[in-house]
C-alpha positions as CSV (number, residue, x, y, z in Angstrom):
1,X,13.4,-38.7,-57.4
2,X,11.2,-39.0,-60.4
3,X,8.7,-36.5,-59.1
4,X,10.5,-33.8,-60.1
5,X,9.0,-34.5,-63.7
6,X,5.4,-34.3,-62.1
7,X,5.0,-30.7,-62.7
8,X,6.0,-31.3,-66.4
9,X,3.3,-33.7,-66.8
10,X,0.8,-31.4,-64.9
11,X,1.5,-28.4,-66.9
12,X,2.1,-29.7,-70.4
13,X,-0.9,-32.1,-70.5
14,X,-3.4,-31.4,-68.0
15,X,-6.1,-31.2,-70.8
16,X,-6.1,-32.9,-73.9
17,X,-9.6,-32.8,-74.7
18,X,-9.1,-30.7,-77.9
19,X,-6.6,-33.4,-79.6
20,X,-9.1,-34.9,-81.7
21,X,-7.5,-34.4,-85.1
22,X,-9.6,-36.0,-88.0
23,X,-11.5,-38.0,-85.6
24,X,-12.6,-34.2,-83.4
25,X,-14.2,-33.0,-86.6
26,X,-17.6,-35.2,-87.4
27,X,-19.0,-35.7,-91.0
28,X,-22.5,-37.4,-90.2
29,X,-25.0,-34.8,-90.5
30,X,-26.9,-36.8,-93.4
31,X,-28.0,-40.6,-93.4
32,X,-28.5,-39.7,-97.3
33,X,-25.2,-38.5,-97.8
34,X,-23.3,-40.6,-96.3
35,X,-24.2,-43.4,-98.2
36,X,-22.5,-41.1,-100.8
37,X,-19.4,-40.7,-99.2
38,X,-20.6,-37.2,-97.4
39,X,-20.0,-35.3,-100.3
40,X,-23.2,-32.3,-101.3
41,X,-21.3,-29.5,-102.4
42,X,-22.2,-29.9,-106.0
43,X,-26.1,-31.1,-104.9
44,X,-29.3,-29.8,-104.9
45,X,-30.5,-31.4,-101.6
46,X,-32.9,-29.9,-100.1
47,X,-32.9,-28.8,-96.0
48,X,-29.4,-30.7,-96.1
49,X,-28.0,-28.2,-98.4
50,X,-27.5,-25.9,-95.8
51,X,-24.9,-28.2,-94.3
52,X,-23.0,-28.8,-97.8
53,X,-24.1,-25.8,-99.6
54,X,-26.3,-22.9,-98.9
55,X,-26.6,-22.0,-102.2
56,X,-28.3,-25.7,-102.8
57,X,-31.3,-24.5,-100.4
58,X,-33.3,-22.9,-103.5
59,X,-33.4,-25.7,-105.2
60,X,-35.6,-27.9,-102.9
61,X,-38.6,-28.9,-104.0
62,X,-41.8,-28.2,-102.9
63,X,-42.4,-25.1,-99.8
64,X,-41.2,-27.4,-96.7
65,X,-38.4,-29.9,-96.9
66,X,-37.4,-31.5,-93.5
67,X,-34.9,-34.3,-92.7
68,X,-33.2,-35.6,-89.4
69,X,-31.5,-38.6,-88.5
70,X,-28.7,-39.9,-86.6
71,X,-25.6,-41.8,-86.9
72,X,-24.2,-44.2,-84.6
73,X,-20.5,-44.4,-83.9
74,X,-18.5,-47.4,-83.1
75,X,-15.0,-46.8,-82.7
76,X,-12.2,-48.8,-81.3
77,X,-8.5,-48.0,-80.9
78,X,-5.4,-50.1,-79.9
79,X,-2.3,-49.1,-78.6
80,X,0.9,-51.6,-78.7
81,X,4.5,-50.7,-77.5
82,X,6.3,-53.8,-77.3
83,X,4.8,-56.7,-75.7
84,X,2.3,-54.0,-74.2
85,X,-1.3,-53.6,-75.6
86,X,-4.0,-51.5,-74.3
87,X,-7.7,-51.1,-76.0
88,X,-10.4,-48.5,-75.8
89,X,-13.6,-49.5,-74.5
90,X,-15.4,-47.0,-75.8
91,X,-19.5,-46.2,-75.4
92,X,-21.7,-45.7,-79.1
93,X,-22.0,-42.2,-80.5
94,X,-25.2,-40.3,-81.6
95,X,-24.4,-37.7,-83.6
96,X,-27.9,-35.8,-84.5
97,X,-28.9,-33.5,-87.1
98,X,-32.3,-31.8,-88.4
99,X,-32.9,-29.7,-90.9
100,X,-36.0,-27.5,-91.7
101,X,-36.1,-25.6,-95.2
102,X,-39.1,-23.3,-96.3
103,X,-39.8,-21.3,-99.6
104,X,-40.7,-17.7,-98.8
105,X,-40.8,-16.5,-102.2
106,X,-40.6,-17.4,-105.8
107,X,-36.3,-17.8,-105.5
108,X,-35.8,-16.8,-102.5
109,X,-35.3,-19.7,-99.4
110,X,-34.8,-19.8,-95.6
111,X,-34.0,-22.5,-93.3
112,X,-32.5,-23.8,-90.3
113,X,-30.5,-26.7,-89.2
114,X,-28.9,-28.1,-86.1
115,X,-25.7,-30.6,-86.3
116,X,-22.9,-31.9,-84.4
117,X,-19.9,-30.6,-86.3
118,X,-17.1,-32.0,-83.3
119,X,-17.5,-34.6,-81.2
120,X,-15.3,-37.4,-79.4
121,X,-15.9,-40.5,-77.1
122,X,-13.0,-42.3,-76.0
123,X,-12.5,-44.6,-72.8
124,X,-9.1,-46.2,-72.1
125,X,-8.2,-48.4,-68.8
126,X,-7.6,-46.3,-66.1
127,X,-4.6,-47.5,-64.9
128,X,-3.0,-47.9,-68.7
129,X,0.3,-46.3,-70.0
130,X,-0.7,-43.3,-71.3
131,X,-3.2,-42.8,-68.0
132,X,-1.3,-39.6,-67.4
133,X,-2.4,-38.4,-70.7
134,X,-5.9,-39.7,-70.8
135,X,-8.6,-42.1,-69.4
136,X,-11.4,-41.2,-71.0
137,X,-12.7,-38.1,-72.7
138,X,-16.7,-37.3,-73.7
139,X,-17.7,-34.1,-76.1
140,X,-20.0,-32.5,-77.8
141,X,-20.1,-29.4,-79.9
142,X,-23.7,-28.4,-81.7
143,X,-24.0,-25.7,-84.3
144,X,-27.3,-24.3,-84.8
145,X,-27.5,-22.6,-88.6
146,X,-30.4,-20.5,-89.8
147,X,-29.8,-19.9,-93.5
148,X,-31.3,-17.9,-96.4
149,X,-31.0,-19.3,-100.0
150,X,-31.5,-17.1,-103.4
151,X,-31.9,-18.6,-106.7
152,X,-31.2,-16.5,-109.6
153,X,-31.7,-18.8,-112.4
154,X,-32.3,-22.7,-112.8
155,X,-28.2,-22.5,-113.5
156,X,-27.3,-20.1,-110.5
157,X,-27.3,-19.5,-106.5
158,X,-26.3,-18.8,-103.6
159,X,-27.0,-18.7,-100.2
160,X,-25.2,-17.8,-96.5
161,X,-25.8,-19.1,-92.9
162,X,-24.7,-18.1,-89.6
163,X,-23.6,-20.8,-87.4
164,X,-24.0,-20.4,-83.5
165,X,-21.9,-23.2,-82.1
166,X,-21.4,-24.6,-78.4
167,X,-20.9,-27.8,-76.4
168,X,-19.9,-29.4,-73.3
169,X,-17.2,-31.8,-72.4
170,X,-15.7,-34.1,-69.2
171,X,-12.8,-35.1,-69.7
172,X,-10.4,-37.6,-66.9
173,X,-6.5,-37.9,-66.6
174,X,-4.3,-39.3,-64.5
175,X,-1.7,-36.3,-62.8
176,X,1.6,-38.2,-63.1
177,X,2.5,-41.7,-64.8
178,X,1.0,-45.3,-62.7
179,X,3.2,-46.1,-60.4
180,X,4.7,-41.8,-60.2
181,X,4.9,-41.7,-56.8
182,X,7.4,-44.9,-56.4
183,X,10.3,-43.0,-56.2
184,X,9.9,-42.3,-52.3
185,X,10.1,-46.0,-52.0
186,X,14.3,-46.3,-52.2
187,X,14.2,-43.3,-50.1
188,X,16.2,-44.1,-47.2
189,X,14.3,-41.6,-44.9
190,X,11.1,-41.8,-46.2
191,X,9.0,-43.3,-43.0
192,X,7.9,-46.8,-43.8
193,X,4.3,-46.4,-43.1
194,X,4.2,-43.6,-46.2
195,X,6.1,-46.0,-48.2
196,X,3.1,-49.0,-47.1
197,X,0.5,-46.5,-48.3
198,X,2.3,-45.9,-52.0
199,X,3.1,-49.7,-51.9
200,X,-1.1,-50.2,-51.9
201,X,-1.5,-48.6,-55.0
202,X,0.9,-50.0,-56.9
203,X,0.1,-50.5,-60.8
204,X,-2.9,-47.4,-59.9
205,X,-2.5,-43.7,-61.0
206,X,-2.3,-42.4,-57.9
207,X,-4.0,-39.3,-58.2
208,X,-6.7,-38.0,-61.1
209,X,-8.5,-35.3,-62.4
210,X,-12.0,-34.6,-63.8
211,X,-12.5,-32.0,-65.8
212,X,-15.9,-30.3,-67.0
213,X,-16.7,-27.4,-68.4
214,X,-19.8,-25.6,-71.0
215,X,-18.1,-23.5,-74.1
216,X,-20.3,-20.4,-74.4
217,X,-21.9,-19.9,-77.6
218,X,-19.8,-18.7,-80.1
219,X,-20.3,-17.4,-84.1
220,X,-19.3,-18.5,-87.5
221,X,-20.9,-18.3,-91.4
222,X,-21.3,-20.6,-94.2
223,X,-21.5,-19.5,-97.4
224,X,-21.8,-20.9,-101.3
225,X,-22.7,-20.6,-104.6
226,X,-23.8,-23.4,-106.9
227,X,-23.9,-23.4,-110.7
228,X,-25.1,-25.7,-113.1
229,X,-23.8,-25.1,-117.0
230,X,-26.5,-27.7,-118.5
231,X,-28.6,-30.0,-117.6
232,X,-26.2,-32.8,-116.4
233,X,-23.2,-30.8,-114.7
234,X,-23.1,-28.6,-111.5
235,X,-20.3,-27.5,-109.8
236,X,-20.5,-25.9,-105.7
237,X,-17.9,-24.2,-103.8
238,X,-18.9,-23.7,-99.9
239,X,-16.6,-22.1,-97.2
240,X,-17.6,-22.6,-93.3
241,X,-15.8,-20.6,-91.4
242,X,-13.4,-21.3,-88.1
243,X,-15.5,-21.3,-84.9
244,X,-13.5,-21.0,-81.5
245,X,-15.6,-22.3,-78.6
246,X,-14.4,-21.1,-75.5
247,X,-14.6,-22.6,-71.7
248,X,-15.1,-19.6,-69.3
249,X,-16.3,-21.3,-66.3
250,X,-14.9,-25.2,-66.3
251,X,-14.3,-27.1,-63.1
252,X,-12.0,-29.8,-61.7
253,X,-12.2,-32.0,-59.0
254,X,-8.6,-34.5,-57.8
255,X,-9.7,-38.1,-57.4
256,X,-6.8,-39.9,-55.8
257,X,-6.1,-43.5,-55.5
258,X,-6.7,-44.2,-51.7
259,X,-7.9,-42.4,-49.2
260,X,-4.1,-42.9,-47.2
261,X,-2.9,-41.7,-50.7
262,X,-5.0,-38.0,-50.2
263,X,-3.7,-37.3,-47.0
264,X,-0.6,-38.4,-47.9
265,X,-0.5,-36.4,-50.6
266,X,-1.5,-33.5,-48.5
267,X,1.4,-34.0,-46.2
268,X,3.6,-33.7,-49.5
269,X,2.4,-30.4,-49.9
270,X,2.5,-28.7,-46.7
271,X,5.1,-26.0,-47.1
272,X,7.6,-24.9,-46.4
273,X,10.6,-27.1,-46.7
274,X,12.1,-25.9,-43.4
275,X,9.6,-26.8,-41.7
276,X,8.1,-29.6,-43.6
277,X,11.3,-32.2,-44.4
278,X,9.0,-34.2,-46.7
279,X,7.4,-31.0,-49.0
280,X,7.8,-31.5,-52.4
281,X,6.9,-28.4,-54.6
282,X,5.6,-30.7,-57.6
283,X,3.2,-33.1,-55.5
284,X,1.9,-29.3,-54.1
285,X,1.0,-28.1,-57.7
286,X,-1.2,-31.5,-58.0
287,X,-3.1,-31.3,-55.6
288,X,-3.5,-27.5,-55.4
289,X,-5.8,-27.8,-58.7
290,X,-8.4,-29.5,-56.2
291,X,-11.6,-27.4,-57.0
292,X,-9.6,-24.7,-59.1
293,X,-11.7,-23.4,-62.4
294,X,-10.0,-22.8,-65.8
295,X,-10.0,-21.3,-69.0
296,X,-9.3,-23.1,-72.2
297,X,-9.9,-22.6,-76.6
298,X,-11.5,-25.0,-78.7
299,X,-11.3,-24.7,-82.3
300,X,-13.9,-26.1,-84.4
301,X,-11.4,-25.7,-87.8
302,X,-12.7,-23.7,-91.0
303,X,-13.6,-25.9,-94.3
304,X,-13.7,-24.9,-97.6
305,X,-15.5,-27.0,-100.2
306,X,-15.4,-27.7,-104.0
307,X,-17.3,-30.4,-105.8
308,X,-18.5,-31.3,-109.5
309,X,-21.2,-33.6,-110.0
310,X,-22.4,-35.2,-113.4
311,X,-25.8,-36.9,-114.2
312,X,-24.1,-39.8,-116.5
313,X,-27.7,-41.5,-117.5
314,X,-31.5,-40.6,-115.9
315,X,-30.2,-43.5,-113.2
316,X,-27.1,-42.9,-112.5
317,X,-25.7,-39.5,-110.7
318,X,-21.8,-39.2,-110.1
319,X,-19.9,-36.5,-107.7
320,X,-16.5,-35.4,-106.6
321,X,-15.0,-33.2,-103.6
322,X,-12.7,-31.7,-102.7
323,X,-12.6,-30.8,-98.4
324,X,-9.9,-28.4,-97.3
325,X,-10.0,-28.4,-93.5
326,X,-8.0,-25.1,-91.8
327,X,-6.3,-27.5,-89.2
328,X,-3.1,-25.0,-89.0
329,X,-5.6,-23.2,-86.1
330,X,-4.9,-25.5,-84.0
331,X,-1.6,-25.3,-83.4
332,X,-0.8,-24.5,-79.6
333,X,-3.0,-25.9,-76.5
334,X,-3.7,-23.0,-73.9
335,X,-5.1,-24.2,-70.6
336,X,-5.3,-21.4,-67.8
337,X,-5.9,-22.1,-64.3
338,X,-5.9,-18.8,-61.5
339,X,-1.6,-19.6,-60.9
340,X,-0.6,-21.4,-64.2
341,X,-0.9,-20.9,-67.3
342,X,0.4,-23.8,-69.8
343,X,1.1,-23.5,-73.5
344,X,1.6,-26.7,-75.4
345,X,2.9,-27.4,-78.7
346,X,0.6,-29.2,-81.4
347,X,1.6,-28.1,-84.8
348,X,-1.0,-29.4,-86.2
349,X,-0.8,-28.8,-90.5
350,X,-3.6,-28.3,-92.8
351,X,-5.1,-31.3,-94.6
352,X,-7.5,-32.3,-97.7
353,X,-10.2,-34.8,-97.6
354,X,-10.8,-36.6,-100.9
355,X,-15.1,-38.1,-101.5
356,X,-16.3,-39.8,-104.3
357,X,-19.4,-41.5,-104.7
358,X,-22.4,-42.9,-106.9
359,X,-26.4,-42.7,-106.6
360,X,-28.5,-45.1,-109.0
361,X,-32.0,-44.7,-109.0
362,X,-33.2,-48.4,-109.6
363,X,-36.5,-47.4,-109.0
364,X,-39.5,-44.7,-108.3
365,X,-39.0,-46.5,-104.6
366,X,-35.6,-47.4,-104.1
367,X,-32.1,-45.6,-104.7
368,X,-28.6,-46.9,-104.2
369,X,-25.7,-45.0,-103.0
370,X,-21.8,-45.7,-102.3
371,X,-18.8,-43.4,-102.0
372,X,-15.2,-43.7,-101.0
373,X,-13.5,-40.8,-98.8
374,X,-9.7,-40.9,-97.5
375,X,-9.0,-38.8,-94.7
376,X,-5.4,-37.2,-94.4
377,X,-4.5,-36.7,-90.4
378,X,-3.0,-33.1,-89.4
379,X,-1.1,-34.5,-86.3
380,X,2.5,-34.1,-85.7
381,X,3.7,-36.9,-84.9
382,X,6.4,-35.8,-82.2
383,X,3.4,-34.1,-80.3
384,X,1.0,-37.0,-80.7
385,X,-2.4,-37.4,-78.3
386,X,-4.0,-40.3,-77.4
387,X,-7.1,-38.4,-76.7
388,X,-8.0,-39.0,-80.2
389,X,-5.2,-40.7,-82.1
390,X,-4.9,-39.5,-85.7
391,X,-4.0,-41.4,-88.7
392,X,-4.7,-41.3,-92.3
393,X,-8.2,-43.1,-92.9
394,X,-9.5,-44.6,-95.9
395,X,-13.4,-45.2,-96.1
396,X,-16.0,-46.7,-97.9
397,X,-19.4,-46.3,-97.4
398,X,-23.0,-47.5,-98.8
399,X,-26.9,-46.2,-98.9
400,X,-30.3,-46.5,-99.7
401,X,-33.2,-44.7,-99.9
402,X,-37.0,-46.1,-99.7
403,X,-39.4,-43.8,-100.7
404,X,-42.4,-44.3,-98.8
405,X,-44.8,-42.1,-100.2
406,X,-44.7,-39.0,-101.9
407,X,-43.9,-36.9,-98.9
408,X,-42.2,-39.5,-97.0
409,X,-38.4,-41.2,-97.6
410,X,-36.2,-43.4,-95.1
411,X,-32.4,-42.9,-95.5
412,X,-29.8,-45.6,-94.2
413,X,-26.2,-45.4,-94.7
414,X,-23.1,-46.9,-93.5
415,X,-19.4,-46.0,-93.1
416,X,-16.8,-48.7,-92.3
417,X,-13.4,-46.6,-91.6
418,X,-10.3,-48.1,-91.5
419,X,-7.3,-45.7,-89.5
420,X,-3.8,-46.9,-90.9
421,X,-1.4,-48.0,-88.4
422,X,0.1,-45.0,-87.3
423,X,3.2,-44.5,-85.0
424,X,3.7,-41.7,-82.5
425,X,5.6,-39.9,-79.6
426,X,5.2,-37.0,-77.2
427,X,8.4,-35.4,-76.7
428,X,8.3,-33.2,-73.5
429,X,12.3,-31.7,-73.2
430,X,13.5,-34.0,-75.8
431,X,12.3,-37.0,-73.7
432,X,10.0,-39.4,-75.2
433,X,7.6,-39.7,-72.6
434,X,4.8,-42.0,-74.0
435,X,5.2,-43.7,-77.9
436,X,3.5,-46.6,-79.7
437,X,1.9,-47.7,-82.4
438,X,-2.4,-46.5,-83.0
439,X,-4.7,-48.4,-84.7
440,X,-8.3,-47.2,-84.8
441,X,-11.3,-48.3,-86.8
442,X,-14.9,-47.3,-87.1
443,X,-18.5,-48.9,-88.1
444,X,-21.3,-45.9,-88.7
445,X,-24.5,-46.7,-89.4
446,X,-26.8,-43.7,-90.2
447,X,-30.6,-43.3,-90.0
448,X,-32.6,-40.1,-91.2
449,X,-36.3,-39.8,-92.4
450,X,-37.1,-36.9,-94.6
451,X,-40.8,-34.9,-95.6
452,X,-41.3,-32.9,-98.4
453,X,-44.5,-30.8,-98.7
């Protein structure tokens, strides 16, 4: 029978919740910048500096500089294989962020911020292809920074954070493939009311899991300098370090197809086979998870930052960056329940992210920004997730900023992201076992309001 692959299933991708490649990290923690392409390491901006740059924390002006905002997230992904097509449905994302910077002494700067550095909300069909591997996924991760800022010169500083990140996920999955149990049906001794019960749930994953789970609080730095040779260069290099948020405590709970299904199920796993003609050691694993807790690593990956920016006329400001994102940490999936322990394969590499953009100040009200970012994915392709498909992304995004008063500005921006067409497989034993074509794109709007006193 084809249930001898359950356990394979169970044990290789019960949780998939970390699979988020480019799209698990989150670059909207500033309506301002990223109308700019979210680049800052080479900017003096204020509170948001300590996101970009610590170091650019000194420079704000004035002794209080607060911003927060929030950026929507509208994603979409497709999936073909053939004449087969499946499409997220997937609910708007609010990425938040707030930032409070304060002078305490001529040079010397402290502040503290609160982002969402990871985050992923993806629903698929529950009763699609890949159900085994995912129907639908919600996280968060939030990284609270306080940060101090010294300023030894107009040309030089730097400036260090501490970054206390945690978050909270639930995450659903189907145990075996729609349609796994329908290899009892040419079973020429399976009784025929058993086979009437599988029959009623045809084209259904028979059997689901919901996962939950809190990642205690766990601690990372930020750090960078800043330097400015004259008047219209600067250059910034920032480094935030790798923070791995782990689930001590998380909880899952089987949701099967039927109610027939469940006990049936149950009858499945009554052992032992000499007593039990119709135990079957795989459908016992499923359903022995009911109510079990787990332990599991998520890596929020490390980032290193260069960027150069140049004030071309009074108007016009032009910058540059480089991101180097550490995703070589993730490269196995651990998931431990109390009597299995799986260890999956992701191989993930390291990647760069290239930003550009432009800020004209057409006014003492009004500034306009645009920028241009192309993502590079870290997935391998032979180990690919649906829980967050990756591809290579190209972006272009656009700004403004009305300047309400004095004290007082409004930020918008918006990011239309394109995912290239990307085609992958999971091999599980040198068996493809789910592979396609992904196609994801992305509308974020932003929104942020910022003081200065």
């Amino acid at each position: 029978m084809k249930l001898k692959k359950i356990s394979l299933f169970l044990l290789a991708n019960i949780i998939g919740l970390t699979v988020m490649a480019e799209g698990y990290q989150l670059n909207t923690q500033s309506a301002r910048q990223l109308g700019m392409g979210h680049l800052g390491t080479a900017l003096k901006l204020g509170g948001e500096s300590m996101l970009f740059n610590p170091a650019g924390l000194s420079f704000m002006n004035g002794k209080v500089d607060i911003s927060l905002g929030a950026t929507g997230v509208f994603s979409k992904v497709t999936y073909t294989s053939g004449t087969y097509t499946a499409k997220t449905d997937n609910p708007t994302g609010t990425p938040l962020f707030g930032y409070i910077g304060v002078k305490i002494v001529k040079n010397l700067y402290a502040g503290i911020s609160i982002t969402n550095p990871a985050g992923n909300s993806l629903f698929w069909p529950d009763n699609w292809n890949g159900s085994h591997f995912v129907q639908n996924i919600s996280l968060k991760a939030f990284s609270v920074q306080p940060t101090i800022s010294y300023k030894f010169s107009d040309k030089l500083s730097i400036g260090a954070g501490v970054m206390v990140d945690f978050g909270d996920f639930e995450y659903n999955k189907g145990l075996m493939p729609v349609n796994g149990l329908n290899g009892y049906l040419a079973s020429p001794v399976f009784p025929s009311a058993y086979k009437t019960i599988i029959s009623n749930v045809s084209g259904m994953s028979p059997v689901s899991a919901n996962l939950q789970g809190k990642a205690s609080p766990a601690v990372g730095f930020n750090v960078g300098i800043l330097y400015s040779p004259s008047e219209r260069w600067s250059i910034g290099i920032s480094y935030r370090s790798k923070v791995m948020l782990k689930v001590n405590e998380g909880t899952t709970v089987l949701n099967y197809a039927s109610p027939e299904l469940k006990s049936l199920m149950r009858t499945l796993s009554i052992a032992p086979a000499s007593t039990n003609p119709l135990y079957n050691p795989s459908v016992a694993t499923v359903t022995s998870l009911d109510g079990q807790a787990f332990t599991a690593e998520l890596p929020v990956p490390s980032n290193t930052n260069l960027g150069v920016a140049f004030k071309a006329t009074e108007k016009l400001l032009l910058s540059a960056e480089l991101q180097y994102v550490g995703w070589k940490a993730y490269d196995t999936l651990k998931i431990v329940f109390p009597n299995i322990t799986s260890a999956t394969p992701k191989n993930f590499k390291n990647t760069m992210i290239y930003r550009i953009g432009a800020e004209y100040k057409a006014c003492e009200k009004f500034t306009a920004r645009m920028g241009f970012i192309y993502d590079s994915t870290p997935v391998d392709l032979n180990q690919y997730g649906p829980e967050s498909p990756g591809s290579n992304k190209m972006s272009v995004t656009v700004g403004a900023t009305y300047q309400v008063f004095k004290a007082m500005a409004v930020d918008l921006g918006f990011q239309y992201n394109n995912g290239r067409k990307t085609t992958g497989k999971i091999i599980q034993n040198g068996v493809t076992v789910l592979g396609g074509d992904f196609k994801t794109v992305a509308f974020l709007p932003s929104f942020g309001l910022r003081f200065n006193f």
